[in-house]
Each structure stands twice: as C-alpha cells, then as structure tokens.
Backbone as CSV, one residue per row, in Angstrom:
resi,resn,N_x,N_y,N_z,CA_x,CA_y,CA_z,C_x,C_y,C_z
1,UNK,-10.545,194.564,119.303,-9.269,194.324,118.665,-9.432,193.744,117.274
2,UNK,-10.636,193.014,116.896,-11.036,192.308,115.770,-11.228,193.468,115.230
3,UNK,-11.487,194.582,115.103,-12.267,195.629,114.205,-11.671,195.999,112.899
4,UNK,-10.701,195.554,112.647,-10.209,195.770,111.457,-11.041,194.993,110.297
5,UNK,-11.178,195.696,109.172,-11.335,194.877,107.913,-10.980,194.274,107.441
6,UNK,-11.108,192.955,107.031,-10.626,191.775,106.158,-9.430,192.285,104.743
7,UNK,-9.920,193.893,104.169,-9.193,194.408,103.601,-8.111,194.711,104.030
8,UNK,-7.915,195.687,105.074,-7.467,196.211,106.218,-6.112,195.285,106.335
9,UNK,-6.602,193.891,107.136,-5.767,192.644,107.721,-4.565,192.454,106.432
10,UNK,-5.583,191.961,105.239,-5.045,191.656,104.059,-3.909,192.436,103.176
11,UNK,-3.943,193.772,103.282,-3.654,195.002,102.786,-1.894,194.948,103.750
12,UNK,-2.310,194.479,104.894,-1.202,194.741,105.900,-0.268,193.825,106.183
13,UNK,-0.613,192.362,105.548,-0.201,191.338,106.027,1.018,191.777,104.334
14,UNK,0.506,191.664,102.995,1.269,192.134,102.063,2.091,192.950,102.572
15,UNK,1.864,194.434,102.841,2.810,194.737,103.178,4.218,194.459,103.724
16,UNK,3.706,194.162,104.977,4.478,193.854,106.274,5.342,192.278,106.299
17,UNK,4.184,191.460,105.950,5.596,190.241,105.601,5.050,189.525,107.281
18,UNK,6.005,188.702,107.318,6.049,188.224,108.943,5.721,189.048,110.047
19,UNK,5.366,189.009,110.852,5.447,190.028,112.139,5.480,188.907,113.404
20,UNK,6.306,189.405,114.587,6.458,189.142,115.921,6.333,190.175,116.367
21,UNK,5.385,189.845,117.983,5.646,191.067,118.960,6.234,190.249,119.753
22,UNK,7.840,191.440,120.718,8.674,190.890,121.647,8.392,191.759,123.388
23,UNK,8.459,191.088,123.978,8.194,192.017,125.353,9.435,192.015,126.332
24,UNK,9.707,192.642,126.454,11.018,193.261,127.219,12.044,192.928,126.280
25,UNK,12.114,193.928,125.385,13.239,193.878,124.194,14.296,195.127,124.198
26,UNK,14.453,195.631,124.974,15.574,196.776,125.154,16.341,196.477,125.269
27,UNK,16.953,195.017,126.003,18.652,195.094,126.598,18.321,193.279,126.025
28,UNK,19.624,192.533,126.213,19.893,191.452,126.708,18.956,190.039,125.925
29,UNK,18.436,189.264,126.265,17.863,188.528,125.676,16.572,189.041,124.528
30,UNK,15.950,190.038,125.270,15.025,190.333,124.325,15.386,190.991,122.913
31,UNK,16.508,191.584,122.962,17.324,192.331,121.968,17.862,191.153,120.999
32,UNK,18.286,189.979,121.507,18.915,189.019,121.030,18.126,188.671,120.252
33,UNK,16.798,188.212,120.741,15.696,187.600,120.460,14.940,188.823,118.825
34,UNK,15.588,189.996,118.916,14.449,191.233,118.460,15.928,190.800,116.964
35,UNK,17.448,190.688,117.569,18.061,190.979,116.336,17.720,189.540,114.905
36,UNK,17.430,188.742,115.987,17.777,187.187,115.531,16.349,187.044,114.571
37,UNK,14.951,187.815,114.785,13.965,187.687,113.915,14.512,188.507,112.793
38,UNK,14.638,190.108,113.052,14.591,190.568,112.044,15.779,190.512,110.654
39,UNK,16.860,189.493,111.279,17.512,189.047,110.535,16.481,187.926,109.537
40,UNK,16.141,187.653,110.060,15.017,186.847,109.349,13.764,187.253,108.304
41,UNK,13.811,188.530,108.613,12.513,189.237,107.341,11.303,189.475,108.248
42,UNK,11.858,189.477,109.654,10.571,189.425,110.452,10.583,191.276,110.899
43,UNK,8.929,191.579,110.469,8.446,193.419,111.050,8.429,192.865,112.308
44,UNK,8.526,194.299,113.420,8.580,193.656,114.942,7.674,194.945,115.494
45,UNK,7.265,194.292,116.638,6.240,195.644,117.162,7.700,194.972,118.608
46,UNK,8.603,196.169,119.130,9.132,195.895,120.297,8.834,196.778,121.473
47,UNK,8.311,196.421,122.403,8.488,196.808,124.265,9.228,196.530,125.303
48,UNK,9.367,197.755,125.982,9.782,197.603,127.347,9.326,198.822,128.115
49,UNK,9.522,198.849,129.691,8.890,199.248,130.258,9.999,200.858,130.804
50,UNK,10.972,200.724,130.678,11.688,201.817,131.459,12.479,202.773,130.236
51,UNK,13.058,201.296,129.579,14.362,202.029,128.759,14.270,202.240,127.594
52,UNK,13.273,203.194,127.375,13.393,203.953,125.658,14.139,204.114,125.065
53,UNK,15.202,205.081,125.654,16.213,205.311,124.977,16.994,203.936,123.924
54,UNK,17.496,202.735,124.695,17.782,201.531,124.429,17.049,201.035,123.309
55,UNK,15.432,201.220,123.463,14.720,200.229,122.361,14.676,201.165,120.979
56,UNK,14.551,202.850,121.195,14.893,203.592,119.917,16.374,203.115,119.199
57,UNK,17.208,202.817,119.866,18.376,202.338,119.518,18.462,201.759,118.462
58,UNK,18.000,200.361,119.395,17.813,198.945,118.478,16.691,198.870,117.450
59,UNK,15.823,199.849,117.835,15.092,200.189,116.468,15.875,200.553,115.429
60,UNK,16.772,201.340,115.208,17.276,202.076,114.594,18.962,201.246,113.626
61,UNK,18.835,200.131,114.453,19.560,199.367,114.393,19.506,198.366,113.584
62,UNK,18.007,197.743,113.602,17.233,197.027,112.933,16.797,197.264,111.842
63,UNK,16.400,199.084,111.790,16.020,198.779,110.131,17.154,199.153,109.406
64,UNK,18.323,199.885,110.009,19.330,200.418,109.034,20.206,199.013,108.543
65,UNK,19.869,197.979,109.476,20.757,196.881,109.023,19.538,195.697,107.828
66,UNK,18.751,195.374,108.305,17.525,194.806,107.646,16.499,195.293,106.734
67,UNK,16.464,196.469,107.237,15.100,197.191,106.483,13.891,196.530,107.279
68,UNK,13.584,196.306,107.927,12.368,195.554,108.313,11.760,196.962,108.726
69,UNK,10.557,196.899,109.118,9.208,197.552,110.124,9.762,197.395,111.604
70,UNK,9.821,198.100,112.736,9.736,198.412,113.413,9.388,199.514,114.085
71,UNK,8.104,198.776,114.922,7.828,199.876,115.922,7.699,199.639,117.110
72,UNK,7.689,200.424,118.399,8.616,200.281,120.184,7.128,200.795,120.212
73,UNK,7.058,200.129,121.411,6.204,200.357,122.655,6.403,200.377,123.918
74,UNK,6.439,201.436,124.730,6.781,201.777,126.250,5.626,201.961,127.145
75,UNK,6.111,200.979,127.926,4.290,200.240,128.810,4.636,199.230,130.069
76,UNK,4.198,199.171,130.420,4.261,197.983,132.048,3.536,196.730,131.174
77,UNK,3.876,195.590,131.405,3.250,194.343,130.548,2.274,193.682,132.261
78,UNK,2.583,194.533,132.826,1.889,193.680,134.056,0.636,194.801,134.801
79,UNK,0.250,195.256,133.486,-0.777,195.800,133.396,-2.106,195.835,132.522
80,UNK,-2.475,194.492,132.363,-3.648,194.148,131.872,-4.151,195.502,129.963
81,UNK,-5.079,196.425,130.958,-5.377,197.032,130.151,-3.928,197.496,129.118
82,UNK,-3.274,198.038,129.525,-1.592,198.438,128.694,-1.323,197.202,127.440
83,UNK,-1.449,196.329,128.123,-1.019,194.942,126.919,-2.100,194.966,125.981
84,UNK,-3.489,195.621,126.589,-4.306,194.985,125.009,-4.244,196.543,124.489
85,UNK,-4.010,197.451,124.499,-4.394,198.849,123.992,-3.225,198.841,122.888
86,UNK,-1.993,198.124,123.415,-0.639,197.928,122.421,-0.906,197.008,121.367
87,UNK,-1.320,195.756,121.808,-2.048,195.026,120.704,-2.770,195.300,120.053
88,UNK,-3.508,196.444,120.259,-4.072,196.944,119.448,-3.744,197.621,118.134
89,UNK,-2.894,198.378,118.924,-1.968,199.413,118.080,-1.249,198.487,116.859
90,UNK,-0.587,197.434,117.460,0.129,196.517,116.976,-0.753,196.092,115.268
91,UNK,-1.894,196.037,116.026,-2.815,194.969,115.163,-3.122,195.798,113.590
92,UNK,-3.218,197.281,114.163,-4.059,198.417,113.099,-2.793,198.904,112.610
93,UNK,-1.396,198.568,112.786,-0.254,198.704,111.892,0.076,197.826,111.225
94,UNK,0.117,196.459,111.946,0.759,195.058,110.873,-0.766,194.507,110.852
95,UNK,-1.920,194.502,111.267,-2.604,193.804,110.314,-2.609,192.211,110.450
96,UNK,-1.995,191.529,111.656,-1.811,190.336,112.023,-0.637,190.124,112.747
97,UNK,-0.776,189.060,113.521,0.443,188.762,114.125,1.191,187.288,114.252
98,UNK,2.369,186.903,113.993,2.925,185.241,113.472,2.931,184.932,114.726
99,UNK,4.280,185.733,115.190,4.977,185.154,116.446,5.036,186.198,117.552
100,UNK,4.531,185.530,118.452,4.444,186.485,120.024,5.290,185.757,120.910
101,UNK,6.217,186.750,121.323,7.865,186.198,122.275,7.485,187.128,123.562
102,UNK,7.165,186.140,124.900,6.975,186.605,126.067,8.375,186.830,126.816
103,UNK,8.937,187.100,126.849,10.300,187.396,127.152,10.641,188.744,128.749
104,UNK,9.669,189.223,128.844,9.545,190.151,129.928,9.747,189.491,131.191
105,UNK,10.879,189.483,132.030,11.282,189.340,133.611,11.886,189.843,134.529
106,UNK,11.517,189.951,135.907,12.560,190.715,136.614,12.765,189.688,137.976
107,UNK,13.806,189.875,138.695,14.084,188.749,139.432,14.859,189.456,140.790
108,UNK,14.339,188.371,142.044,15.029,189.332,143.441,15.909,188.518,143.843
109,UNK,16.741,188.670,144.281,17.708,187.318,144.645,17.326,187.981,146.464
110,UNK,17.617,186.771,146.931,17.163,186.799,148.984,16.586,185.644,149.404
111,UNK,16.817,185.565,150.642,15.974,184.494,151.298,13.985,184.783,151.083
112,UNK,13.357,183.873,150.774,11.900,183.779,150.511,11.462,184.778,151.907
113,UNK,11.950,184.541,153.452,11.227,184.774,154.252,11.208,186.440,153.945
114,UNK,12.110,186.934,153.756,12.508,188.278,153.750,12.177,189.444,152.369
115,UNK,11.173,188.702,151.708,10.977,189.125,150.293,9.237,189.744,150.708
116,UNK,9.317,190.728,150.620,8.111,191.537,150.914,6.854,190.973,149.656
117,UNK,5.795,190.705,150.288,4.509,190.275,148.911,5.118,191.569,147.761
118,UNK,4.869,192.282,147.925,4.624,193.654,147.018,5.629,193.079,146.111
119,UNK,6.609,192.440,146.163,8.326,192.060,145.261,7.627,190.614,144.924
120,UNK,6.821,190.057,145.695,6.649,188.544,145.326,5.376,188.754,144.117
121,UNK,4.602,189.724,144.393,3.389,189.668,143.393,3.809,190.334,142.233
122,UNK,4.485,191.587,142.321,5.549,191.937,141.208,5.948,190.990,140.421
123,UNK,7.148,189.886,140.851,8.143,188.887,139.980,6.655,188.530,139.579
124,UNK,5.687,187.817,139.703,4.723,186.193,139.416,3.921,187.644,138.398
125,UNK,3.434,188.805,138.393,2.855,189.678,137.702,3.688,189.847,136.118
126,UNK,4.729,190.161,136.145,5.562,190.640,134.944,6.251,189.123,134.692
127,UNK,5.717,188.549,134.991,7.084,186.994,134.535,6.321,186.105,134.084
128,UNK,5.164,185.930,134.847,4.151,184.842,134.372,2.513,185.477,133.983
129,UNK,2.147,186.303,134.479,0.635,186.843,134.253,1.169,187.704,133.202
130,UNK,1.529,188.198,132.711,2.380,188.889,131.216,1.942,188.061,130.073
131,UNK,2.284,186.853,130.133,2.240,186.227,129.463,0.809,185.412,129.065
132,UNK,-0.279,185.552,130.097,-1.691,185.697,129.855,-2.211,186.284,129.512
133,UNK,-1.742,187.881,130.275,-2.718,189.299,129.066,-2.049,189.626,127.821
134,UNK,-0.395,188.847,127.493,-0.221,189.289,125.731,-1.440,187.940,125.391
135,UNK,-1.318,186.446,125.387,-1.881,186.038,124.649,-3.234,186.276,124.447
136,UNK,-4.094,186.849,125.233,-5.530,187.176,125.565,-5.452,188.314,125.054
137,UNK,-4.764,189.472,124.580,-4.927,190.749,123.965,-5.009,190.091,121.995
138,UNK,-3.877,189.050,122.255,-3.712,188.507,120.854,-5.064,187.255,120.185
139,UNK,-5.199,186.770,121.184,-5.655,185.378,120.811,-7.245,185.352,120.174
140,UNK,-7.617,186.454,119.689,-8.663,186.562,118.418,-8.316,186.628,117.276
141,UNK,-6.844,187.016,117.523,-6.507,187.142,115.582,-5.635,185.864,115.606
142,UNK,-5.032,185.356,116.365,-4.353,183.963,116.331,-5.454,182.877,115.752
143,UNK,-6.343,183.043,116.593,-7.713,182.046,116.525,-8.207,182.217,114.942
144,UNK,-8.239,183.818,114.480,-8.716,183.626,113.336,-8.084,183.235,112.063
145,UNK,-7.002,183.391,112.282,-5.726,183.354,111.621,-5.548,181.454,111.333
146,UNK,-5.945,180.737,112.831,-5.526,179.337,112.935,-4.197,178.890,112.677
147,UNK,-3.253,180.248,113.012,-2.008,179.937,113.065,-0.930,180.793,113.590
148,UNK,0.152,180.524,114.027,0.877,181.258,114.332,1.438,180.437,115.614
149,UNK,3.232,181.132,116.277,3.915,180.781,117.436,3.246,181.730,118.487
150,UNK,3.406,180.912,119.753,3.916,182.056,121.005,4.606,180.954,121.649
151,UNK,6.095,182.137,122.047,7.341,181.498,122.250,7.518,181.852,123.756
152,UNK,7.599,181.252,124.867,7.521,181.743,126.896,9.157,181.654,126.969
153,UNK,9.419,182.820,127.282,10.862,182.530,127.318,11.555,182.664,128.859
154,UNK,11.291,180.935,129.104,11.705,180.504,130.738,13.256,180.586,130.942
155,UNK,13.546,179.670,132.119,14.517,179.951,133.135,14.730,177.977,133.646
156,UNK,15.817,177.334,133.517,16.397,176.126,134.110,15.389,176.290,135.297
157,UNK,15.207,177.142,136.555,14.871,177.293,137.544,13.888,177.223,137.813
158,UNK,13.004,177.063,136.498,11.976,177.212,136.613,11.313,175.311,136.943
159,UNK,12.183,174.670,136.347,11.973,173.001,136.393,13.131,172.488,138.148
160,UNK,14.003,173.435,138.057,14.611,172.833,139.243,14.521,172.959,140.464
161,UNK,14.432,174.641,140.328,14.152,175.701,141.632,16.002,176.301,142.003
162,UNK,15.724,177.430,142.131,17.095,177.820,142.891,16.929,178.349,144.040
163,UNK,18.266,178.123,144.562,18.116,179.004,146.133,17.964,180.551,146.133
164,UNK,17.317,181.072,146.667,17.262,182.325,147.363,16.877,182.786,146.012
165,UNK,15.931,182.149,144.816,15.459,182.764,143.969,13.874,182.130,143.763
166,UNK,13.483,181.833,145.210,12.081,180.841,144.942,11.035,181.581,144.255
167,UNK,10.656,183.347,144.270,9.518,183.765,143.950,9.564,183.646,142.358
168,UNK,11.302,184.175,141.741,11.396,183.581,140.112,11.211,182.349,139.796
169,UNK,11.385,181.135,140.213,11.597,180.188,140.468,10.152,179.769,139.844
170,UNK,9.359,180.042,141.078,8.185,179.598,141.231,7.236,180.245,139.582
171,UNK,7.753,181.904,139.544,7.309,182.164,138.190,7.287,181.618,136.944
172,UNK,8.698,181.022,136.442,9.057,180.482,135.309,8.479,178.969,135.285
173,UNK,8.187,178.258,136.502,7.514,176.968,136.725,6.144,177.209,136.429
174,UNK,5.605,178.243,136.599,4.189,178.661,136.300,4.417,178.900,135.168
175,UNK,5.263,179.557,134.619,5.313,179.569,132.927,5.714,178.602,132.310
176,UNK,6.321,177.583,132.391,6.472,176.078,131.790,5.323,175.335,132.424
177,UNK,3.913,175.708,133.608,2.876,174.654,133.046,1.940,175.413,131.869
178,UNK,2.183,177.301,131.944,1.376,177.272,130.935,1.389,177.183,129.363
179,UNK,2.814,176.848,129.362,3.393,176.191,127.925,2.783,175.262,127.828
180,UNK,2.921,174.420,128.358,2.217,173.126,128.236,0.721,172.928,128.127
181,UNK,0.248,173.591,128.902,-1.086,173.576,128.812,-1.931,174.163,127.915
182,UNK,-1.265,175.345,127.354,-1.857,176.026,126.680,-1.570,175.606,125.192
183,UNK,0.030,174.744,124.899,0.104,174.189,123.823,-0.942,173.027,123.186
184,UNK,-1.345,172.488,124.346,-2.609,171.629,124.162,-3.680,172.159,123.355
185,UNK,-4.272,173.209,124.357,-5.450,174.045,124.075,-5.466,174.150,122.946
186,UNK,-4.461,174.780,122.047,-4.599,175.647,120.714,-3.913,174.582,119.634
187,UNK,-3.351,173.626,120.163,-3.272,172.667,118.701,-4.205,172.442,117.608
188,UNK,-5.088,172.103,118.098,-6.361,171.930,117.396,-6.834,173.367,116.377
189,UNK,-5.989,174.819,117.023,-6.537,175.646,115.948,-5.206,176.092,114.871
190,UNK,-4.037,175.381,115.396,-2.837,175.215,114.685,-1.547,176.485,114.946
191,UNK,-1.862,176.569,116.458,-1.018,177.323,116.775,-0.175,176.682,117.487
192,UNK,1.331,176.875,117.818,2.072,176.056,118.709,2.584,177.210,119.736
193,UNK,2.887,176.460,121.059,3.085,177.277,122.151,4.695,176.669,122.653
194,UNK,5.799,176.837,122.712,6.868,176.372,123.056,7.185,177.061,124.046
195,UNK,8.738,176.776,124.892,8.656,177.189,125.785,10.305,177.355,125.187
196,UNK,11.427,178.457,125.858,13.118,178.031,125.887,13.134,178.069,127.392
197,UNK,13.955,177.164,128.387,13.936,177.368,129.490,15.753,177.258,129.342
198,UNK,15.993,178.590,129.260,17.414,179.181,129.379,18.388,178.804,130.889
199,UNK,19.560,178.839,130.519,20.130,178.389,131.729,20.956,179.713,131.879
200,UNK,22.272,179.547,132.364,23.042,181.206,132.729,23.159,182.185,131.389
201,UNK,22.972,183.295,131.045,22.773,184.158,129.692,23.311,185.060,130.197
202,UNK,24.557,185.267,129.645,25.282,186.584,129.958,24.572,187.937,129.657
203,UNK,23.667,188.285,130.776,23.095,189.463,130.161,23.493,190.671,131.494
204,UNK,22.960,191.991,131.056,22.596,193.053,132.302,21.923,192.809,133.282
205,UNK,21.158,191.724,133.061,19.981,191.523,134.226,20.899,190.373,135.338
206,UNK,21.669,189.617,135.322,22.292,188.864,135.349,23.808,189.510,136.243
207,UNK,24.319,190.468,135.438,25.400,190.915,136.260,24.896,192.212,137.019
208,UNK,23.691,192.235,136.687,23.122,193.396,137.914,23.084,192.758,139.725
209,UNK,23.048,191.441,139.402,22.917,190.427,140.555,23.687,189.376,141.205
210,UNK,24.589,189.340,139.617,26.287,188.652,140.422,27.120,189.258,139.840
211,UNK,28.133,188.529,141.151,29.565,189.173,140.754,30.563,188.395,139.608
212,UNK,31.159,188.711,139.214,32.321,188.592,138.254,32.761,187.115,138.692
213,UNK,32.992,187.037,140.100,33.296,185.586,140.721,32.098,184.224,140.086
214,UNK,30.918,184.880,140.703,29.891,184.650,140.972,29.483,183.639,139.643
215,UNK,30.239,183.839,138.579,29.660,184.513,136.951,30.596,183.236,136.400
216,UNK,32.122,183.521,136.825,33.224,182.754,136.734,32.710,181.321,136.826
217,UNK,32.272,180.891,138.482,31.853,179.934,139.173,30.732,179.145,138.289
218,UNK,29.846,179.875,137.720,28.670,179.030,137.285,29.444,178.690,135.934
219,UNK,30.044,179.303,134.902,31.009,178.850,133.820,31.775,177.913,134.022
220,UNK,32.123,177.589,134.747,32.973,176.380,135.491,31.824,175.005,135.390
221,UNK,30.775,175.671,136.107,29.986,174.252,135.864,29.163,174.069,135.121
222,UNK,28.974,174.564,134.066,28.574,174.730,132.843,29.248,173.657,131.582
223,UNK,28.740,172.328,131.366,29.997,171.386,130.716,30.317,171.843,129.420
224,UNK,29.417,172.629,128.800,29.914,173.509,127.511,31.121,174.814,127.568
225,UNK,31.370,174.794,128.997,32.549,175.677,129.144,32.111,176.978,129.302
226,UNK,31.122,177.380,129.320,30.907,179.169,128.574,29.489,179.316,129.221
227,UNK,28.849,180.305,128.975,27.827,181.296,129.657,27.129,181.397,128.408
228,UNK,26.007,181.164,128.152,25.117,181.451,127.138,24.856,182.843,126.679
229,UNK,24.427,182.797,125.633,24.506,184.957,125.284,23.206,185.048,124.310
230,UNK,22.721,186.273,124.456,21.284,186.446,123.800,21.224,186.472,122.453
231,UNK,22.133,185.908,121.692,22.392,185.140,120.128,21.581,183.721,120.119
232,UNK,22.267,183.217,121.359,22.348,182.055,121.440,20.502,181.682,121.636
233,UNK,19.925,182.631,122.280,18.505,182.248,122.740,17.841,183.052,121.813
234,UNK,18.287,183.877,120.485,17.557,184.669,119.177,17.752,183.450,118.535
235,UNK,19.007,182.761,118.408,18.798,181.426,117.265,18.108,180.346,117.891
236,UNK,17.723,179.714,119.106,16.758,178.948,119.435,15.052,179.053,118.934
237,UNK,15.265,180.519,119.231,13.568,181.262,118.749,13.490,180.505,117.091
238,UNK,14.495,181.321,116.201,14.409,180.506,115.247,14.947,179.241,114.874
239,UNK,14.933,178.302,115.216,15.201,177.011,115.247,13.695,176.196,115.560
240,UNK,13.138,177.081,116.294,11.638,176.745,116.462,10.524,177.156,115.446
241,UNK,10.971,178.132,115.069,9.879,179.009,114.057,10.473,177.951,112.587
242,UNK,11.626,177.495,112.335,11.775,177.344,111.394,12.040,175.515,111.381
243,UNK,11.408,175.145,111.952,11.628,173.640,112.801,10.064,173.243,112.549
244,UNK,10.492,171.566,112.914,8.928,170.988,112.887,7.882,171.369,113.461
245,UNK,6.357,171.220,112.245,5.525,172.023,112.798,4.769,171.035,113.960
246,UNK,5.403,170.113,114.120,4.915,169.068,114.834,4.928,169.113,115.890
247,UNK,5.485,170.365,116.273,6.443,170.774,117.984,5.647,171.630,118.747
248,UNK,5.128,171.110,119.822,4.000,172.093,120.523,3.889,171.119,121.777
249,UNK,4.194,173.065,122.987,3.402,172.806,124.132,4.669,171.390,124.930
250,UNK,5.831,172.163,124.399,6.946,171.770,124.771,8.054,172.304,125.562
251,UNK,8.841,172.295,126.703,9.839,173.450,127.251,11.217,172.790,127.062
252,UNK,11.990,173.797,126.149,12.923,173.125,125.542,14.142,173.854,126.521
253,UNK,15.070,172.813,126.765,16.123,173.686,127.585,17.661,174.230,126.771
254,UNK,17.925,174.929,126.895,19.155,176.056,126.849,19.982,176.317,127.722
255,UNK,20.760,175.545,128.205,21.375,175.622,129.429,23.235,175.066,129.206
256,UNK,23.324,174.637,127.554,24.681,174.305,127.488,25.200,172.649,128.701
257,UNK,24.462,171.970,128.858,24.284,171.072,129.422,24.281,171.117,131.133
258,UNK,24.068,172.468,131.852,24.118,172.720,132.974,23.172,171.952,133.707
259,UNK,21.913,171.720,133.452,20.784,170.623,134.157,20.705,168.950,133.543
C-alpha cells in the first residue's frame, strides 16, 4: 500500500486538498456524514456494500454542488482483503488520507437467545472488526503522514446496552473500547481517534425496525424534544476535525440529552 512515490503522494495531496474515506455512505448517517465533509473542501473516496445506485447519486450530488473529488466503492467492509485492495485504490488516487469515518452498521432487533451465531458474528464483523481492517489497510500512511483523524461512529447502546439489541450493543461497546484504546496508541504519532456515540437518528436503518409509534415514543423521551438526523452527526464529525487538537481517544455522545 506504501508503494507509491514520495512524488506520487506529493503530486496528489496538491491536487486533491483534504481527503476522508467514509464506510457505509449510501443512505442515512453516512450520507450525512459524506454531505457535511464535502461541504467542507473535503475529496471523499465513499462505500457501501449493496446500494450503488444511492452512492452514484450522492456522488453526483456532491460534486455538482461542491466540486470536490469523489469516488464510490462497492465492497463488504467485513471482508478483510476488500478493505485493503480499496485502500489501495483510495491511496493511488488521493495520494494520502486525513480523515477515516467508520460508520458501517447493521443491527437485529430479538431476544439474544433466538439470534442465530451466523447474525451474531455478522453484527460484531461489519460494526466493530470493520473498523480494524479500515485502520490496518490505512495505518502506514497515517503513521507516515504522523497525522490525521479516524472518527468510530458508535451508538448510546453501546455504553448502556439495550434490550433485545445485545449483539449491537455489545458491538458499539467494542467500538468505544477501541476508541479509546487505540486513541492512546497513536497519540504519540499525532493522530487522534474519537468516537460519536449517537443516540436515536432518524434514518432508513432505524425505521426499517420501528414503527412510527415506536419512533414517536423515543421523541417523547428525548429532553431535546426531537430525533437526531444525519446533519446533525455530519456537523459533529466536523466539530471534531475542526476542534481541539488536544481531543483524542474520546467517545463523545449525541443523543440530544437522552442518556
């Protein structure tokens, strides 16, 4: 993945300006997250795994409104080899990378007993081990670089636990210790690792799994009145990127005062 030339890197970084890669950026938070950089001057390398159609979209969306660089990648993130072959790709177009937004999740709602392994190794594969093979596809040019974000983009649930959502649960808790831990690790080479641990986000993924009632009910207990929306978790991203550099290996919550 290092194989590029110092020219190469240099040549690309002029070009290109900022760069983030986002993972699961087709719909909903990741989109939020994809509009809220490139409002910012940020090139984006964006993925997801099913819905092309969606991420050509918002490609298309992005540069006619920004002008930025964008380019989509369609891939499983919970497939080891797939994450570094993209980083790759990533690397020999922009030439470096700032900010890496782990944002890729899928979630079963049910009782734990009744949740087949195959669904349990799935959620903990794409939610939390995702987020080991992007930084490990990335973390030679971060290292060489001695700088740059990666942003874990958690879940309230992940610090509290919810019912009949223990295998997500348990994922996003695994991804807020490796915020932490890993923010440690890489201070010293001047990278920061943050975490958003989001609370209800009005997204597709979200009303794929409740109802309208369901939706109502948690807005109710929500003391900000309202349901969070994937604006709301694109301007957190930058609030961090553009915030003290002093901030690392932290899980910041988004929840409108719900926890």
């Amino acid at each position: 993945m290092n194989n590029l030339s110092n020219n190469t890197q240099n040549s690309n970084q002029s070009v290109h300006g900022k760069t983030a890669f986002v993972t699961g950026a087709s719909r909903g938070i990741g989109a939020g997250i994809a509009r809220a950089l490139a409002s910012d001057g940020y090139s984006l390398g964006l993925c997801c795994e099913k819905n092309a159609d969606r991420l050509q979209a918002l490609k298309k969306e992005l540069t006619d409104a920004y002008g930025v660089t964008v380019e989509t990648y369609v891939f499983d993130v919970a497939d080891p080899t797939a994450v570094s072959d993209v980083a790759l790709e990533f690397l020999k177009k922009f030439g470096h990378i700032d900010v890496l937004v782990n944002n890729a999740g899928v979630s079963v709602i049910g009782l734990l007993s009744d949740l087949d392994a195959i669904y349990w190794n799935r959620i903990l594969s794409v939610n939390l081990s995702s987020a080991f093979y992007t930084y490990k596809a990335f973390s030679r040019t971060f290292l060489s670089q001695k700088s740059g974000d990666i942003i874990n983009i958690s879940s309230m649930w992940g610090s509290v636990g919810a019912s009949c959502e223990a295998a997500y649960s348990a994922s996003k808790g695994g991804l807020n210790a490796l915020t932490r831990a890993l923010g440690k690790e890489l201070a010293p080479s001047g990278i920061r690792v943050n975490a958003i641990s989001c609370g209800v986000i009005d997204t597709d993924m979200n009303r794929e799994h409740l109802t309208e009632e369901d939706l109502q009910a948690l807005k109710e207990d929500v003391p900000m009145g309202r349901l969070g929306n994937p604006a709301d978790v694109g301007q957190a991203v930058l609030s961090i990127l553009h915030g003290s550099t002093y901030l690392t290996a932290q899980v910041i919550e988004l929840d409108g005062g719900y926890i």
